[in-house]
C-alpha positions in Angstrom: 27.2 39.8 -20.3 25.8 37.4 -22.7 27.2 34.5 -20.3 25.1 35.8 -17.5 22.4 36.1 -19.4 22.8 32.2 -20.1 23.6 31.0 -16.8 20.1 33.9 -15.9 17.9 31.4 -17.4 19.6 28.2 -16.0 18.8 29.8 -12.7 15.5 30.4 -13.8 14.8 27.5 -15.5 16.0 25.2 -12.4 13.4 27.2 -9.9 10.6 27.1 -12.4 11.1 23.2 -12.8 11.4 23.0 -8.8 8.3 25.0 -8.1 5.9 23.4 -10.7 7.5 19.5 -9.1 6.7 20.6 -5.7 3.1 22.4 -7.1 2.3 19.0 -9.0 3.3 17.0 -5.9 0.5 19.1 -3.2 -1.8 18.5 -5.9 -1.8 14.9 -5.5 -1.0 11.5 -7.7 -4.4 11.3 -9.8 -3.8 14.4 -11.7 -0.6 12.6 -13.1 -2.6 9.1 -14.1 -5.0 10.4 -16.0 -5.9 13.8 -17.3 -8.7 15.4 -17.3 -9.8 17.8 -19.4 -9.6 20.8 -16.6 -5.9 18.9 -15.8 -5.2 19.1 -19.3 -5.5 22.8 -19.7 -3.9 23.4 -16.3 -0.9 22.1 -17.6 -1.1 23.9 -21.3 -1.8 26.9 -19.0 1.1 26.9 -16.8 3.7 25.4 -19.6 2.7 29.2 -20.8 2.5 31.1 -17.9 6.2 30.1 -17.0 7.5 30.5 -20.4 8.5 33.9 -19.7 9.9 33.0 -15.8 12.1 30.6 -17.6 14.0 32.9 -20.6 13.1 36.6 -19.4 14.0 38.8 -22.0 16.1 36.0 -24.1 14.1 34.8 -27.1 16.6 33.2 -28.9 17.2 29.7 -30.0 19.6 29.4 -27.9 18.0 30.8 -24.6 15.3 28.4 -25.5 18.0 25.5 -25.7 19.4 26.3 -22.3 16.2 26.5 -20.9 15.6 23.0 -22.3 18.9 21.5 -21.6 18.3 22.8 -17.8 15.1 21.2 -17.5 16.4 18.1 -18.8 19.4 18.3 -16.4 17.2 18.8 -13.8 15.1 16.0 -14.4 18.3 13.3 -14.9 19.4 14.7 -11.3 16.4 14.4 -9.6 15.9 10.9 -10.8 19.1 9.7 -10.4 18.8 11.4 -6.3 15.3 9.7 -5.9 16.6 6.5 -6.8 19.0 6.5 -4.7 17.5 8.0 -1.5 14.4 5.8 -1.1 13.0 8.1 1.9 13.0 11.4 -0.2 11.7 9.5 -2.9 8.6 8.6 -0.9 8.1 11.8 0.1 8.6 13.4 -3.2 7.1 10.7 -5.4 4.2 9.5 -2.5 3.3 6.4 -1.6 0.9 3.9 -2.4 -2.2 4.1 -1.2 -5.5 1.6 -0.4 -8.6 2.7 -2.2 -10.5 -0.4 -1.2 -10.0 -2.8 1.1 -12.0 -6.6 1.1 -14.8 -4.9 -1.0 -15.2 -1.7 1.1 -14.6 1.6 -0.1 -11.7 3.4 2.3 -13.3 6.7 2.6 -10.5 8.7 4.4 -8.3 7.9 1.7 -10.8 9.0 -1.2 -10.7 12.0 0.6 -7.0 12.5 0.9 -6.6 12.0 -2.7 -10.0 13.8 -4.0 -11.2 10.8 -5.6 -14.9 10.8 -6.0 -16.7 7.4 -5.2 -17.9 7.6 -8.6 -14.0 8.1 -10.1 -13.3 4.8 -8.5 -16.1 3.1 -10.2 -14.9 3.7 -13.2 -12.1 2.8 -12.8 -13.3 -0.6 -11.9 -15.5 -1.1 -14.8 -12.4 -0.4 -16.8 -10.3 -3.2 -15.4 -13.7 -5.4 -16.3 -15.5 -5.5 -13.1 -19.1 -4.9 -12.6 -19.4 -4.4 -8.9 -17.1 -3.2 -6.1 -18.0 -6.5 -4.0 -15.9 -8.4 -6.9 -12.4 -6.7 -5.8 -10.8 -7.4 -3.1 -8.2 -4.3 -2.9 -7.3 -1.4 -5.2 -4.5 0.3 -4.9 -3.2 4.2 -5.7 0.0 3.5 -7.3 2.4 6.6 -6.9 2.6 6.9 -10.9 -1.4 8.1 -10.7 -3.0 4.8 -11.7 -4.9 2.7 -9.8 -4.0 -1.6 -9.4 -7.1 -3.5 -8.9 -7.2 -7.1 -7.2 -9.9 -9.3 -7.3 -10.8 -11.8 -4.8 -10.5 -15.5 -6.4 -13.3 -17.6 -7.2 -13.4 -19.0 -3.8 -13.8 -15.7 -2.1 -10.5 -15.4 -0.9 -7.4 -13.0 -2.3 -5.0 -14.8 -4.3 -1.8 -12.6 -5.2 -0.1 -15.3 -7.0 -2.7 -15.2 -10.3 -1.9 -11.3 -10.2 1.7 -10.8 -12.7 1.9 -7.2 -11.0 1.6 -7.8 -7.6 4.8 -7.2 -5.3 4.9 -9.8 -3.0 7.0 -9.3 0.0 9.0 -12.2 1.9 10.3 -12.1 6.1 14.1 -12.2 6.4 15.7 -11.9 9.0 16.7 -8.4 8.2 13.1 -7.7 7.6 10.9 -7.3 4.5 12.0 -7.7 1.6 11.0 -7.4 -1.9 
């Protein structure tokens, strides 16, 4: 009995860990970049909420252990699976996506990712521009945070003074990183 209560809360513990992944993932990459204070307590909130989903009745150190061992687990799996398998990892992860393009504001992905105008700014003014007519694209990188490239003095976009910039080369296979 005491073995099913362990494997009980790695059962648990593996469909708690699923459902918050796939709750974080609808809710979209800028609640992982940054938090907010709402995101903040969200996630305090639900680390408690699911406490109890996690170890049912089992309080002891060692159903606490489990729980975290699973979780852990979990995680090392998923990773190693994502890595791996580039098209689930897009779709799990998300992809990048184009905030502004040649000093224009892409509206219809704001939207998709509830960033307010406004959130964008700032973010801006934190990478040390004054104006959105200075950059020349931002980005939406799947970790949350957002890449900003300025155009060069010239007016023009030049990747190669940008260290974090993937640049992509034709093969003949195709593109490349």
């Amino acid at each position: 009995m005491w073995t099913n209560s362990l494997i009980e809360i790695v059962v648990r513990s593996a469909v708690v860990y699923l459902v918050i992944l796939i709750g974080f993932r609808l809710a979209g990459k800028r609640h992982i970049s940054q938090l907010s204070l709402i995101d903040f307590a969200l996630i305090l909130l639900v680390s408690n909420a699911v406490q109890n989903a996690m170890v049912g009745n089992d309080t002891s150190l060692l159903g606490g252990i489990v729980a975290a061992a699973t979780l852990i687990l979990i995680n090392v799996i998923i990773t190693k699976v994502l890595f791996r398998d580039t098209k689930l990892g897009g779709f799990i992860t998300g992809e990048p996506r184009l905030l502004i393009r040649n000093g224009q504001m892409v509206m219809s992905n704001l939207t998709k990712e509830s960033i307010r105008p406004e959130e964008l700014e700032e973010q801006i003014r934190e990478h040390g521009f004054t104006d959105i007519s200075e950059v020349k694209t931002a980005i939406l990188e799947i970790d949350g945070s957002i890449s900003i490239l300025p155009f060069d003095k010239e007016g023009k976009h030049d990747e190669r003074q940008i260290p974090f910039v993937r640049r992509r080369h034709r093969t003949r296979r195709g593109m490349q990183p």
